[in-house]
N, C-alpha and C positions, 0 to 999 in steps of 0.2 A: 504494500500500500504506500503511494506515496505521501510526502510530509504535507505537501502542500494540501492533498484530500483529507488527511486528518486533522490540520487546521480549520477546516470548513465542516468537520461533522462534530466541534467541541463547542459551549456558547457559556457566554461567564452569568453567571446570577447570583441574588443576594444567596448567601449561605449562612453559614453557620460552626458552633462550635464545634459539634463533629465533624463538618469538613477539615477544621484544620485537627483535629487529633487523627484521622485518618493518614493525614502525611508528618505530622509532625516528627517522625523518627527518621526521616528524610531531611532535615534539618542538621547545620553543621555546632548550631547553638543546644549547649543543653537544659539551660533557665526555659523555663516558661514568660510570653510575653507580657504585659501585662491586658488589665482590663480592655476588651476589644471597643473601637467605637464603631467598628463595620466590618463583617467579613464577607469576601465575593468568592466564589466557587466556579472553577473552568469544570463543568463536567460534559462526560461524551456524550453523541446523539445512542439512543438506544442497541443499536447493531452495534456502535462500537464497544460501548462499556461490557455486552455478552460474551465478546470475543475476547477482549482483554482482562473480564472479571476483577475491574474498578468502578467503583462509584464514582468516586475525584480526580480529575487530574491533576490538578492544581490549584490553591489558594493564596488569598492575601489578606494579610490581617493589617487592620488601623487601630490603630491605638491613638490615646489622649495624647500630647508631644509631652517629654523634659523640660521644668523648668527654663533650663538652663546649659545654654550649648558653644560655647566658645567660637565653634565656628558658622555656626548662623550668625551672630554677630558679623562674622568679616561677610557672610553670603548676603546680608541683607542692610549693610552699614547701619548694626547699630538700631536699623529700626523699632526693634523688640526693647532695647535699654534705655535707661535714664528717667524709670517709671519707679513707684516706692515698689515693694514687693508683691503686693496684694493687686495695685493696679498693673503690674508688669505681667502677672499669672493670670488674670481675668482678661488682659490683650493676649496674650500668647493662647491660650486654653479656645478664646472665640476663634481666634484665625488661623490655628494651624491645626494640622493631622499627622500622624505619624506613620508612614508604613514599617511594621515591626517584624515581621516574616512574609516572605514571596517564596512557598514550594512548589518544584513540580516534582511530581511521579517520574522516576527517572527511565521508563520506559518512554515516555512522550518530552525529552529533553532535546535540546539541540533544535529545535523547532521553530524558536521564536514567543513561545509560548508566556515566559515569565514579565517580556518585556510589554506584551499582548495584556496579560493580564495589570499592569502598572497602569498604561497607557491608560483602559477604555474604563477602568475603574477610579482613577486621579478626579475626574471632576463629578462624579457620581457624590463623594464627600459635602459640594458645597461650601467648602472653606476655600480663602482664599489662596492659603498655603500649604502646599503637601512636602514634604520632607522625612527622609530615610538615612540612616544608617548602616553600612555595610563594611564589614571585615575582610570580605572577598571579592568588593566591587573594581580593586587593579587588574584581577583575573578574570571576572566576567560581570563588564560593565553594559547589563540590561538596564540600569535602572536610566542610562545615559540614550543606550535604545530607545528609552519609552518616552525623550524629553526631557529629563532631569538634567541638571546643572553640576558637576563634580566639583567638591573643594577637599582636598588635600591637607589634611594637618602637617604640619612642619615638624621635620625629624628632631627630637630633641640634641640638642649640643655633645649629650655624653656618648649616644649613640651613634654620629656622627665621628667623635673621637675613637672610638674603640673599632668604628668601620677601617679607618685609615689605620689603627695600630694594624688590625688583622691584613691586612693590604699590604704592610709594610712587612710582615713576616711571609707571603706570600700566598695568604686566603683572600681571595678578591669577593667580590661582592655577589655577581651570581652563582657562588659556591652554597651561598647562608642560607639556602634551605635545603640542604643537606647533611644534616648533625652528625651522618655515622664518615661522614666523605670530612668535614674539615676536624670533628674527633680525633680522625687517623693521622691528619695533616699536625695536628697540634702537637700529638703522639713521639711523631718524627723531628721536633726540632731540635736545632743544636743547643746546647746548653744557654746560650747569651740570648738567644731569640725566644726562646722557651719561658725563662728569667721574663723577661722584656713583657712577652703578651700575657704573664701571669700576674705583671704588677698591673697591664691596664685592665686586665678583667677583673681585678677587685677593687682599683678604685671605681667600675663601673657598675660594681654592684653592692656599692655603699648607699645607691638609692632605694634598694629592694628588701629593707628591715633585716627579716629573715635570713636572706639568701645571702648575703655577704660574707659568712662563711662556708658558703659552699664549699667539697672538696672538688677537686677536679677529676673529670671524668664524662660521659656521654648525657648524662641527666643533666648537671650543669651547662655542658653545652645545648643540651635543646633547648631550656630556658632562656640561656643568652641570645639566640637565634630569634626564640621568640618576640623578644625584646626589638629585637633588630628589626623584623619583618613585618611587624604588627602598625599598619598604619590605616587607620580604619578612615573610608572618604563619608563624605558629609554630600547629601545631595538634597536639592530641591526645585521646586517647580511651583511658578504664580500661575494661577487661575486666571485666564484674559479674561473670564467674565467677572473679574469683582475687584474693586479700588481698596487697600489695603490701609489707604492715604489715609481716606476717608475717617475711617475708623479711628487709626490712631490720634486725629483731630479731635475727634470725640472725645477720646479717651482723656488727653492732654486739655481739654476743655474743661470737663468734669473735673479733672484735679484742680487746676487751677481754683474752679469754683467753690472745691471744699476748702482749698487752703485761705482763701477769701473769706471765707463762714458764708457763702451764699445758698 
């Protein structure tokens, strides 16, 4: 069957909790999201779901947004801040949504399917703003498929340092998702370079409470690794049909007016 004909026998509609427990083991997160504000459900036309013996193909859950996101700030200059706390939560809570899981059935992957399901669901919400988080969005950026906007946190400075120590002993950078390949590399150093990448791996893990006295060895390296590779993107998407402006004039109106006593 081709992909394309199984795109056209699949349709998204409102869903539900069991749809996403159905896939939810499918997921690379193992927290549960939080409280849904809307789930939508890709499921198949009838023939298909018999053949393949699923209900679901895929879902997406919305959730209420985070307080508080450092890089929505830079994605939206700031629009969300400079409110006391209760009015900054009461603007954020109206105007945004959150997408908090996008599964598919990994038989129906590679399809086009996830970003399908982003797309024709985004303004179903009614908010002006929709915004996601993703761990795995470097690797496969659907959400950017669907219209969303990518922003990149900035690699913290220590991590950064200890890329260049490892570089400087001879583990480059597309090596570091490889724990048991630069393990081996570490393994093999000569004594002064050994010395060398063992004092910046402990000043680089004077941030991580705990772990700062790691011993060395494979475990410690996957941790470190993890550190290193871990840059989770920030995405979002406005709603051309609704003025975000608007709103926060409101908003900023009303404070004014209580801080006046009116």
């Amino acid at each position: 069957m081709r992909s394309c004909s199984i795109c056209k026998r699949v349709r998204i509609i409102h869903g539900c909790l069991d749809d996403y427990k159905q896939l939810a083991h499918y997921h690379y997160r193992n927290s549960q999201p939080g409280p849904s504000a809307a789930i939508f459900a890709l499921k198949p036309a009838p023939e298909l779901a018999g053949a393949s013996h699923t209900k679901t193909v895929g879902v997406i859950v919305y959730t209420m947004p985070s307080p508080s996101l450092e890089l929505r700030n830079v994605a939206t200059n700031n629009f969300f801040a400079g409110f006391d706390k209760s009015t900054q939560l009461a603007l954020i809570n109206k105007n945004i949504r959150c997408i908090s899981r996008v599964i598919i059935e990994p038989r129906f992957r590679g399809l086009g399917l996830a970003s399908r399901l982003v797309r024709q669901t985004m303004s179903e919400m009614n908010v002006p703003v929709i915004e996601a988080m993703a761990v795995m969005g470097l690797v496969n950026p659907f959400f950017e498929k669907a219209g969303m906007k990518a922003y990149t946190a900035k690699m913290p400075t220590r991590c950064i340092q200890l890329i260049e120590a490892l570089s400087i002993v001879g583990i480059e950078k597309r090596e570091l998702i490889h724990p048991q390949r630069v393990q081996q590399k570490l393994n093999r150093l000569p004594a002064p370079k050994a010395e060398f990448i063992e004092l910046e791996i402990r000043r680089f893990l004077q941030s991580y409470g705990k772990r700062r006295n790691s011993q060395p060895g494979l475990e410690r390296t996957r941790y470190i690794l993890s550190k290193l590779t871990f840059r989770p993107v920030y995405y979002i998407w406005f709603n051309p049909r609704y003025s975000i402006l608007d709103t926060r004039c409101s908003y900023a109106d009303r404070e004014s007016s209580i801080e006046n006593g009116e």
